[in-house]
C-alpha positions in Angstrom: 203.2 131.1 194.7 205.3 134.1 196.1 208.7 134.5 195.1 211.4 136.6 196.3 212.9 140.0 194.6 216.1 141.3 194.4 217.4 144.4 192.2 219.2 143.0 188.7 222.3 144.3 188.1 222.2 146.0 184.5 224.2 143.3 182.5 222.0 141.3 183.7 219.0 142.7 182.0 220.3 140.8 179.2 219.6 137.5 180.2 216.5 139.0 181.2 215.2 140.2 178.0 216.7 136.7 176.4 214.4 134.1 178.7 211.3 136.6 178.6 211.2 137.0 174.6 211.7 133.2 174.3 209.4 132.4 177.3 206.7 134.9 175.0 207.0 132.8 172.3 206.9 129.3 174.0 203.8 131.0 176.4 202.1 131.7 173.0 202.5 128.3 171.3 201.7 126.6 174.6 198.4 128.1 174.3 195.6 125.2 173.6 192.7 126.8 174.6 191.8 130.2 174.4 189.9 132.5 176.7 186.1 133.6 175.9 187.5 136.9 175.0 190.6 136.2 173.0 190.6 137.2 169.7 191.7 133.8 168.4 193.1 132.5 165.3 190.5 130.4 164.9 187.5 133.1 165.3 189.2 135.4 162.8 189.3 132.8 160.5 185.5 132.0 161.1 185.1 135.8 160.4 187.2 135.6 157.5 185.5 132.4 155.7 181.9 134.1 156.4 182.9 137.4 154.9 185.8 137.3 152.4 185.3 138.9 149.0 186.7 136.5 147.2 185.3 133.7 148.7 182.2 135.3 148.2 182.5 135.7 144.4 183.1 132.2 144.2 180.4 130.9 145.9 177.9 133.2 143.5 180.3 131.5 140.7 179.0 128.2 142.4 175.6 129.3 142.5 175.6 130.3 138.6 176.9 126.9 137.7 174.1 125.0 139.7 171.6 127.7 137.6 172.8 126.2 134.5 173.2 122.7 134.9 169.1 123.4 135.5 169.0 125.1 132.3 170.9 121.8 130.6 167.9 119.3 132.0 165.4 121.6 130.4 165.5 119.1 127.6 164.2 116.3 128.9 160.8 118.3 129.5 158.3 118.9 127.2 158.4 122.6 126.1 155.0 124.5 125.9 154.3 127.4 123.4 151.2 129.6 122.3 150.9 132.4 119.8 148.1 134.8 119.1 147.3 137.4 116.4 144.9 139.8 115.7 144.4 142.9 112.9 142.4 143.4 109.2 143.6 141.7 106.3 142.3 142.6 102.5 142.2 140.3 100.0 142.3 141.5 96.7 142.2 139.2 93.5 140.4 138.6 90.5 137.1 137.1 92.1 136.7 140.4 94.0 137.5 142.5 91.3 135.2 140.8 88.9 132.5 141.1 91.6 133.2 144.9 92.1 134.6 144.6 95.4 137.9 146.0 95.4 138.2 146.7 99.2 137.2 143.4 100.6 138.2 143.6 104.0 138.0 141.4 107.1 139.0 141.6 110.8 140.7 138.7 112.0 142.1 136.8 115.0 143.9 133.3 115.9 145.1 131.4 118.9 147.6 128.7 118.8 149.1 126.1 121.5 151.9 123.6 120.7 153.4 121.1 123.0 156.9 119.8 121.9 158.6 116.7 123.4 162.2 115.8 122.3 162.5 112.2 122.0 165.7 111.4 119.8 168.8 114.8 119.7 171.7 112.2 119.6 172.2 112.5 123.2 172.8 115.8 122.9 171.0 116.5 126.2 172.1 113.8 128.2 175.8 115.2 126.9 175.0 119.4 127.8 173.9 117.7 131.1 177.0 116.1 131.8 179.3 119.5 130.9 177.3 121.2 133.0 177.5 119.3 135.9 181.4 118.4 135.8 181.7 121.9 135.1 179.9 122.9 138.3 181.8 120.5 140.5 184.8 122.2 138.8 183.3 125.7 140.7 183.0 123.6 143.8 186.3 122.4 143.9 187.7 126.0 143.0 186.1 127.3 146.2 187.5 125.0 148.4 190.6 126.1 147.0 189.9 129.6 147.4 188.9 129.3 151.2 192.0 127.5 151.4 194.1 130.7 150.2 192.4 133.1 151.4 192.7 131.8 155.3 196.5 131.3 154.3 196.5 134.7 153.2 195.2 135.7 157.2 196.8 133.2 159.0 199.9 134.5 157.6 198.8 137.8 158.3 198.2 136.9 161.9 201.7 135.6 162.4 203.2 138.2 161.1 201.8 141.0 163.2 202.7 138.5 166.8 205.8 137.8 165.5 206.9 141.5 164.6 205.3 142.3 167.9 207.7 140.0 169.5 210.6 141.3 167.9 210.0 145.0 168.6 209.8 144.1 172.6 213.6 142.2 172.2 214.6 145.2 170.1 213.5 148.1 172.5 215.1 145.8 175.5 218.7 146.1 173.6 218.0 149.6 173.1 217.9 150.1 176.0 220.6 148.2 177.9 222.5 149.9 175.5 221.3 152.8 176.7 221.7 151.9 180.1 225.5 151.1 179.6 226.1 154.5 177.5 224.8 156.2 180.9 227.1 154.4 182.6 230.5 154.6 180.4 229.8 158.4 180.3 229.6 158.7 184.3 232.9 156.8 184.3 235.0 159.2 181.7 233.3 162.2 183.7 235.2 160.5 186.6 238.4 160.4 185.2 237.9 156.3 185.2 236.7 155.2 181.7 238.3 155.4 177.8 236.2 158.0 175.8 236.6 156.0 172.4 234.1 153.6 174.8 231.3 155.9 175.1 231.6 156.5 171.2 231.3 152.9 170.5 228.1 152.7 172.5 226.5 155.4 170.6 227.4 153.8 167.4 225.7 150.7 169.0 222.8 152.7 170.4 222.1 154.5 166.7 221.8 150.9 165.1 219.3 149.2 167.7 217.4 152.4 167.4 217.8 152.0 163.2 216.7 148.4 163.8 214.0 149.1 166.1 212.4 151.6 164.0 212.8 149.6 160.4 210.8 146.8 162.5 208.2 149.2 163.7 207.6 150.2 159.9 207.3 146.4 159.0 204.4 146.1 161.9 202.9 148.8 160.6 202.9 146.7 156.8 201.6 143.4 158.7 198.8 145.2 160.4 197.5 147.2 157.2 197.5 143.0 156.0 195.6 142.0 158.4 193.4 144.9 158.0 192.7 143.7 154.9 192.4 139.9 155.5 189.9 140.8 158.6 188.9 144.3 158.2 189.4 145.3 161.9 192.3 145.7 164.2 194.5 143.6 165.4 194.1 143.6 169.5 197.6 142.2 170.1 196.5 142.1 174.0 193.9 139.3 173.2 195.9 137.4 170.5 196.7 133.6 170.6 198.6 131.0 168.0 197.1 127.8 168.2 199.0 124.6 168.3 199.1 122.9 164.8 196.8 119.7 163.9 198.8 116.5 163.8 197.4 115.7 160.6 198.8 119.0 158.6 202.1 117.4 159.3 202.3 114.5 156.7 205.4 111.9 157.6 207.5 112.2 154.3 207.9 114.7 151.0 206.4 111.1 149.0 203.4 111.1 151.2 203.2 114.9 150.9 202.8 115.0 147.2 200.5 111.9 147.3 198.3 113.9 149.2 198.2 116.6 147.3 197.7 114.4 143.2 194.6 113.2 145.6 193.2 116.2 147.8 194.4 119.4 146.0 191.0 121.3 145.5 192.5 123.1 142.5 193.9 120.3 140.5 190.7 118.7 141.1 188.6 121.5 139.8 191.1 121.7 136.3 190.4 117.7 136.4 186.3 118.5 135.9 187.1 121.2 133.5 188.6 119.0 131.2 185.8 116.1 132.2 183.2 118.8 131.2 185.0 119.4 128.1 185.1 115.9 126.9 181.1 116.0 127.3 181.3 119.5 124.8 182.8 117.0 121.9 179.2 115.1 122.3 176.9 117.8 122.3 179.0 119.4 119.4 179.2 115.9 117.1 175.1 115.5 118.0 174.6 118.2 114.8 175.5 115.0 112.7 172.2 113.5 113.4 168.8 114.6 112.8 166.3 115.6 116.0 162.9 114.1 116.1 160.1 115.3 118.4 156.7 114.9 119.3 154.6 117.1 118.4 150.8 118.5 119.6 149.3 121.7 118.5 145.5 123.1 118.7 144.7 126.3 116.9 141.7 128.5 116.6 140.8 130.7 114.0 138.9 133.0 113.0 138.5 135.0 109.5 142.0 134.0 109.2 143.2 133.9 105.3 139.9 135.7 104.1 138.2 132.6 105.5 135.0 133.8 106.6 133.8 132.2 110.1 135.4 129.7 112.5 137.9 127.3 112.0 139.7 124.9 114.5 142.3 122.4 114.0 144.1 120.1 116.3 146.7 117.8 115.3 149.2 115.0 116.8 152.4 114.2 115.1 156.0 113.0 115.3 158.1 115.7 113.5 162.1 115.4 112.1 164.8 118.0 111.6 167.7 117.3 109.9 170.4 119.6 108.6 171.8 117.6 105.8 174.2 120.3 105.3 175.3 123.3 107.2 178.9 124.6 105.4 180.9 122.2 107.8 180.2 124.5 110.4 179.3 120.9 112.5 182.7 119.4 111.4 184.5 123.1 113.0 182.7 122.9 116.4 183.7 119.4 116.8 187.4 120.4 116.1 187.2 123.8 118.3 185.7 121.3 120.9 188.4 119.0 120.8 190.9 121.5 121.1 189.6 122.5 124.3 189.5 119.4 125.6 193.3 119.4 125.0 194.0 122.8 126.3 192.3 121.7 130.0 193.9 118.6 129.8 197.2 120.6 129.3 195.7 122.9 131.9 195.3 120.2 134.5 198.9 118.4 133.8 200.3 122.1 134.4 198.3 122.6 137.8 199.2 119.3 138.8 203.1 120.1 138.3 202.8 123.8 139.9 200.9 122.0 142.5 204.3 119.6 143.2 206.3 122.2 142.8 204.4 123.8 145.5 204.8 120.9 147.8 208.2 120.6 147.3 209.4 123.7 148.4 206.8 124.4 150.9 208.6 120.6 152.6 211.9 122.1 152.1 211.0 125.2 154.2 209.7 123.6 156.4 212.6 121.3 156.8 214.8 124.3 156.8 213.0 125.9 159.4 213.1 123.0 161.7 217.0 122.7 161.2 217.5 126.5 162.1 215.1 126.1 164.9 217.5 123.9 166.6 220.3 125.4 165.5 218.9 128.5 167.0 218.8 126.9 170.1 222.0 125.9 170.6 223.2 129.4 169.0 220.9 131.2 172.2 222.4 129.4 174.5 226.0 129.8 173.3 225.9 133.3 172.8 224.4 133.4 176.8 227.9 131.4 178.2 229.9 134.1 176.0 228.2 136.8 177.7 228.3 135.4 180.8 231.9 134.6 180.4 232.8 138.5 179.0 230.7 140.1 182.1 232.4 137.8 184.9 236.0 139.3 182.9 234.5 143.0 183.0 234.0 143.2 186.5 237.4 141.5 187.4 239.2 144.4 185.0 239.9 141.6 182.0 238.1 142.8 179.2 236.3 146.4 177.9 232.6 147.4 178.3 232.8 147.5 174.1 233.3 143.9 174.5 230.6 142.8 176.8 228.3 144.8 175.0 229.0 143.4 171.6 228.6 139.9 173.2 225.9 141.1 174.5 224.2 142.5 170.9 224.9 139.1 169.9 222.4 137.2 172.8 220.0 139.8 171.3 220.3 138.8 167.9 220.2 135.3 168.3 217.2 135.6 170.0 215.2 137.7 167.3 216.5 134.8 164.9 215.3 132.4 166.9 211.7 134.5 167.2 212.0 134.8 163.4 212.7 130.9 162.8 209.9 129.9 165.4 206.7 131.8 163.4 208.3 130.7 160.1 208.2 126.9 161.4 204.9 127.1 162.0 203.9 129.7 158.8 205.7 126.6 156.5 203.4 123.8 158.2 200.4 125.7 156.8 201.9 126.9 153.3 202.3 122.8 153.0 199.0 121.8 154.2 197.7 124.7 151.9 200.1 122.8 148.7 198.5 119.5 149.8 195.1 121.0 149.6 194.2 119.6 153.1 194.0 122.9 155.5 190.1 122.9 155.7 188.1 124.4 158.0 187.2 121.3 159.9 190.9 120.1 160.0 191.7 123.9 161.9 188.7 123.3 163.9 186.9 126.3 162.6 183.1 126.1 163.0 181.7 127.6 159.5 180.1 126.2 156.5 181.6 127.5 153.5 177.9 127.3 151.9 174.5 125.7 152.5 174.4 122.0 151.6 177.7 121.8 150.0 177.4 118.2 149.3 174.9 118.9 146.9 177.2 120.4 144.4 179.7 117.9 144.2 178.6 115.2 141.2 181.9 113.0 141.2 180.5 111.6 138.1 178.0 109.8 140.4 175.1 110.2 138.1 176.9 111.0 135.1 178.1 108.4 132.4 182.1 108.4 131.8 182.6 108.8 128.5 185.9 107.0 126.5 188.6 109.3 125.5 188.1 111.4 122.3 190.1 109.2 119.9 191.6 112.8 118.6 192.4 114.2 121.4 194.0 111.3 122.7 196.4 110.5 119.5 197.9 114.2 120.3 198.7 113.0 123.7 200.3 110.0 122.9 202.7 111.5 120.3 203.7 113.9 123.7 204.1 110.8 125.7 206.2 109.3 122.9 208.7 112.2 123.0 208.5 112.5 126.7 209.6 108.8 126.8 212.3 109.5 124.1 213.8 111.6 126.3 213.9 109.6 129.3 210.3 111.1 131.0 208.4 108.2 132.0 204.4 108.6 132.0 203.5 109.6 135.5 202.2 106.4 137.8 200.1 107.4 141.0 201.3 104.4 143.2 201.0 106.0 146.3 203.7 107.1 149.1 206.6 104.8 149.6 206.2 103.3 153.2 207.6 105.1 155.8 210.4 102.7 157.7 209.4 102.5 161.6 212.8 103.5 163.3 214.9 101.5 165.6 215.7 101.8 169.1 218.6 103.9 169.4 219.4 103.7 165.4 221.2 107.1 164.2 218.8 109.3 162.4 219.9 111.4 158.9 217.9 114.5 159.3 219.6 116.0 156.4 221.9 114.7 153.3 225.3 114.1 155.1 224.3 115.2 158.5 223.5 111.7 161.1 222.4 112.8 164.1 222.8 110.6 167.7 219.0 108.8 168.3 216.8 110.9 171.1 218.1 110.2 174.3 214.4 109.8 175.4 211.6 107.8 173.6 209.3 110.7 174.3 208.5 112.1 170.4 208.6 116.5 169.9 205.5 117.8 169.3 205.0 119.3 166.0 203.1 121.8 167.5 205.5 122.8 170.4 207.6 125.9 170.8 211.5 124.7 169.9 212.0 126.6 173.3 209.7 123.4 175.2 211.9 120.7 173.0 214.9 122.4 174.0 215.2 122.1 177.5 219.1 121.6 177.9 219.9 125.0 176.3 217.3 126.9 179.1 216.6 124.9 181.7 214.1 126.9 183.7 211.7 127.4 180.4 209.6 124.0 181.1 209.1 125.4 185.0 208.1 128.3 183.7 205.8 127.5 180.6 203.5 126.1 183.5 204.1 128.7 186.3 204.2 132.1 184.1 201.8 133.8 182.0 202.7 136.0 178.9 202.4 139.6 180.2 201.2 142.3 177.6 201.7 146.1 178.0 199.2 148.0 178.7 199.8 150.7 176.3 199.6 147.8 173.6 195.4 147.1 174.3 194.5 148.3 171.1 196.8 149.0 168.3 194.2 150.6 166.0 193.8 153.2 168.3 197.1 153.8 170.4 199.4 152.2 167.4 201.6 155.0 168.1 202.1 154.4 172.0 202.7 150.9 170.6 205.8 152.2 168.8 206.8 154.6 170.9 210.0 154.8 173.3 208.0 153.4 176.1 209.6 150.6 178.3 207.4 147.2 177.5 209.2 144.4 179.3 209.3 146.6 182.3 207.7 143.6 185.0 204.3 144.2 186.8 204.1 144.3 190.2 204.6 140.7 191.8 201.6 141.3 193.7 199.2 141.8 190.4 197.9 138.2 189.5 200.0 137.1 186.4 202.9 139.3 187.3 206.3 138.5 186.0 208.8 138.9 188.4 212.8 139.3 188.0 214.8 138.9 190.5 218.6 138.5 191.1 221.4 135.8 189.0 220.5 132.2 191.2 218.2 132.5 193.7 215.1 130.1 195.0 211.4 130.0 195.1 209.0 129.0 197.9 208.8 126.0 196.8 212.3 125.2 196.5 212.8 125.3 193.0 216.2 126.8 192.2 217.0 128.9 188.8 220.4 127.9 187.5 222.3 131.1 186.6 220.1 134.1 185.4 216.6 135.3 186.6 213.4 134.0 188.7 209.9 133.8 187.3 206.9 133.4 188.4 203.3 134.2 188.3 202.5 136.5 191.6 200.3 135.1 194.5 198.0 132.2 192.7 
C-alpha cells in the first residue's frame, strides 16, 4: 500500500522519533516466527547449550558419576585373581649340612588362580550402590540447573545488546533535533530576531544528549563483549529477534511460584540426592561392625616350590570369614564423620531451598514492578507528547520560548528510553523467575537440543533403590533445631501446595498492588504476557496497532555487522533517517494528520507504512 509524503516540520521529528522507537520495540516483540536467516534467540541458545564450557564440565561430571556407580556394583560379581612366581631358592639346614650339601639349590616356579564371591558384607554393597546412584542423579539434576543459568546468562546477554541498541537510535534522534533547533536559534540571533541566552541553553542541552549518547555507546560496547562470551561470535543486530514468552513461564500467583520451584528447582533437587547419598554412606560405614564371608575357589600349581622336589597341585573349595574384632574405633569414627555429613547436606539442602525462595520472591517482585512501570510508562509517553504538543502550538503563536519546547521536548525523549528500558526488563524478570522456579528448559523455550545422550538414563529417583529410615542421630540433632525454631514462633515447613487462585468477577475491581484498586478491563479480551505494553496500550498511541501489522522494523545499514563496522555503529551517523517509500519495507514519515490509500487516518503526528506491498 502507497502512502503519501509530505516534508515534517522539525519539532515534529519528535513525535517522530517517539512512535518509531516504541513501534521498534512493539515490531520486535510482535515477532513469532523468525526468518531462515535470523539469528534468533532461540538458535543462539541451541548454540549455546551444545557448546558452553560449563555445561560441558558438568556433563563429564555426569559422566564420572555414572563411571562409579559401575565401580559400586562390582561387588555383586565374583572377582577373579592369579599370581605366578618363578626364581632359585636354597635351603640350608641341618639335613643338608649333615649330608655335605651346603649349597642345595633348586629352581622353582608356581601358578595360582582364585575365584572370590562375596556372599554376606552387611549390605555394604547394596548400600555403596545406593550413594552412588543418588549421588549421580544429584550430577543430573546439577546440570539441568546449569543449562538453566547459563542460557539466563545469554538470553540476558541478548536483551541487553537490542535493548542498548534501541536506546542509542532514540538518543542520536534527540541529538539531533537538538541539534537541528541550535541551527535554528543561531540563524535567528544572527537575524537580530532571537535571545542569545537561547542558543546557550541549546548547547548545554546538546553537550548532555551527546554525554548520554556516548555513556550508552560504552554500555553496548559491555553487552556485546557479554554476548561474546555467552556465544562466542558477534552479535548481527540486523538479523536479531526476541521471541514472545511461553505462557507457561508465567505462573498465576507468588504461592504458585514458590510451589513450583520446592517441586521443579533442579538445584534443590540435586542438594536433596546429596544428602539421600549420604544417608546410604552411614550404611556402608556401620557394615565394618560385621564380619564378611566369601566364597572361595583356588587351584595352584607348583613346582619345586619350598625345596619340594617335583610337581605338586592343589585345588580347593571353601567358604572363608573376615572379621575385624577390633580396629581402634576407627569403625565407630567413620560412622560419626558419616553422620555429620549427612547433617551438613541436609543443612545444605534446607539452605538451597530458602536461597531458592528468596530467589522467587524477588524475581515476582521485579517482575511485578516492571509490569507497573510499564503501564505507568505508558501513560507517562503519552503525557509528555500533549505537553509537547501543547508548548509547540504556543511557540509558533509567540507564547512561550524555544528553551521551553525543547525541554518538553527532552522530556518525550526520556520517557521513551524509560519505557524501552521498562519493556526488556519485563521480559528479562519473566525469565529470571522461570530460571528461580527451575522451569526454563529447553523444551519449554522451544529450543531443539539434547542436553546429553539418553538423559533419562541417569535419573534413579530412588526407582530401584531401597529408602532407607532416617539415621536416628542425625535426626535427634534436627529435632532439637525444630524445637527452638518452634519456640520461637517458626513452624516446620508444610508443602501444601499453592493456595487456589480466585476466578475473577465480571466487572469486579482488581488490586494490582497493596492500596492501589484499579477499574475492571473495559474489554473481556485478557493482555498477553508476551506482548509489547505498546500493543496493550492502545489509548495512549492510537496508530501503534495499525502499524504493528502494516510496518516492518527497519535497521541501518551501517549496523549489518557490529563485529566488524562496531564503530560506524556508534558513530554520528543519522539511523532513523526513513528508506525510500519505494524500497519494500520502507518506513515512511509524512506530515502531522494526514490519510492513507486506504482511508486510514493518523490522529495527530506522523504516517507509516510499509512501501508498495
Amino acid at each position: 500500500m502507497n502512502y503519501r509524503s509530505r516534508s515534517v516540520p522539525i519539532f515534529a521529528a519528535a513525535k517522530r522519533v517517539v512512535v518509531v522507537a516504541v513501534m521498534a520495540c512493539a515490531a520486535g516483540f510482535a515477532v513469532g516466527s523468525t526468518s531462515a536467516g535470523a539469528q534468533s534467540l532461540n538458535t543462539e541458545l541451541e548454540l549455546l547449550i551444545q557448546t558452553h564450557p560449563r555445561i560441558e564440565e558438568q556433563r563429564a561430571i555426569l559422566r564420572r558419576a555414572q563411571e562409579s556407580v559401575r565401580s559400586s556394583r562390582s561387588g555383586y560379581l565374583p572377582s577373579v585373581s592369579s599370581t605366578g612366581s618363578a626364581g632359585i631358592e636354597r635351603k640350608s639346614d641341618s639335613t643338608t649340612r649333615t649330608a655335605g650339601d651346603n649349597d642345595d639349590r633348586l629352581r622353582f616356579n608356581a601358578l595360582g588362580i582364585e575365584v572370590r564371591q562375596n556372599l554376606f558384607d552387611a549390605d555394604a554393597t547394596n548400600s555403596a550402590v545406593g550413594a552412588a546412584l543418588m549421588a549421580r542423579d544429584s550430577v543430573a539434576f546439577a546440570l539441568e540447573g546449569t543449562v538453566q543459568q547459563v542460557m539466563l546468562q545469554g538470553i540476558t546477554a541478548y536483551l541487553n545488546v537490542l535493548k542498548l541498541n534501541e536506546l542509542i537510535r532514540v538518543s542520536k534522534a534527540r541529538e539531533r533535533t537538538i541539534r537541528e533547533q541550535l541551527n535554528l536559534e543561531t540563524e535567528r540571533v544572527d537575524r537580530g530576531a532571537g535571545i542569545a541566552v537561547d542558543v546557550l541553553q541549546a548547547k548545554s542541552r546538546l553537550q548532555l544528549a551527546i554525554e548520554q549518547r556516548v555513556d550508552l555507546e560504552g554500555q553496548l560496547r559491555q553487552a556485546i563483549a557479554a554476548y561474546i562470551q555467552s556465544f562466542q561470535r558477534d552479535p548481527d543486530i540486523t538479523r536479531m529477534r526476541v521471541e514472545p514468552l511461553p505462557p507457561q513461564l508465567l505462573p498465576a500467583s507468588l504461592d504458585e511460584a514458590l510451589f513450583i520451584a520446592r517441586q521443579e528447582n533442579p538445584l534443590v533437587a540435586a542438594r536433596a540426592f546429596l544428602a539421600r547419598s549420604a544417608r546410604f554412606s552411614i550404611d556402608v560405614q556401620k557394615s565394618g561392625y560385621f564380619p564378611t564371608v566369601d566364597f572361595v575357589g583356588r587351584w595352584d600349581h607348583e613346582k619345586d616350590v619350598s625345596h619340594t622336589r617335583g610337581y605338586v597341585k592343589t585345588a580347593a573349595v571353601l567358604i572363608e570369614m573376615s572379621w575385624d574384632i577390633f580396629s581402634g574405633f576407627a569403625t565407630d569414627a567413620a560412622v560419626a564423620s558419616a553422620q555429620q555429613s549427612l547433617l551438613e547436606n541436609l543443612s545444605i539442602a534446607d539452605r538451597t531451598l530458602r536461597e531458592t525462595e528468596r530467589q522467587v520472591r524477588q524475581s515476582w517482585t521485579k517482575l511485578e514492578n516492571t509490569r507497573i512501570r510499564k503501564e505507568l510508562l505508558l501513560n507517562a509517553v503519552s503525557i509528555a507528547q500533549e505537553v509537547f504538543t501543547a508548548r509547540q502550538k504556543l511557540r509558533d503563536a509567540g507564547k512561550d520560548t524555544a528553551i521551553n519546547v525543547l525541554d518538553s521536548e527532552n522530556e518525550v525523549f526520556q520517557a521513551e528510553q524509560n519505557l524501552i528500558r521498562a519493556d526488556y526488563d519485563a521480559r528479562a524478570a519473566v525469565y529470571e523467575l522461570a530460571t528461580a522456579m527451575g522451569i526454563m528448559s529447553p523444551a519449554v523455550l522451544g529450543v531443539d537440543v539434547q542436553v546429553i545422550e539418553n538423559f533419562g538414563d541417569y535419573k534413579t529417583g530412588g526407582g530401584d533403590v531401597d529408602e532407607l529410615a532416617p539415621d536416628p542421630t542425625v535426626e535427634d540433632r534436627r529435632d532439637q533445631i525444630d524445637a527452638i525454631r518452634k519456640a520461637a514462633g517458626i513452624g516446620p515447613y508444610e508443602d501444601q501446595g499453592p493456595a487456589p487462585t480466585p476466578i475473577p468477577q465480571e466487572n469486579t475491581p482488581v488490586e494490582t498492588a497493596p492500596g492501589v484498586i484499579e477499574p475492571p478491563p473495559s474489554s473481556s479480551e485478557a493482555p498477553k504476557d508476551d506482548a509489547s505494553p505498546v500493543t496493550q496500550d492502545s489509548a495512549a498511541l492510537p496508530a501503534l496497532r495499525q502499524i504493528e501489522e502494516l510496518a516492518v522494523l527497519p535497521q541501518p545499514a551501517e549496523m549489518t555487522s557490529v563485529a566488524v563496522q562496531e564503530a560506524e555503529v556508534l558513530s554520528s551517523t543519522e539511523v532513523l533517517d526513513a528508506p525510500p517509500a519505494e524500497s519494500p519495507g520502507a518506513l515512511v514519515v509524512s506530515a502531522p494528520g494526514g490519510e492513507t490509500d486506504d482511508g486510514f487516518t493518523v490522529p495527530g503526528s506522523m504516517l507509516f507504512g510499509a512501501g508498495s506491498q
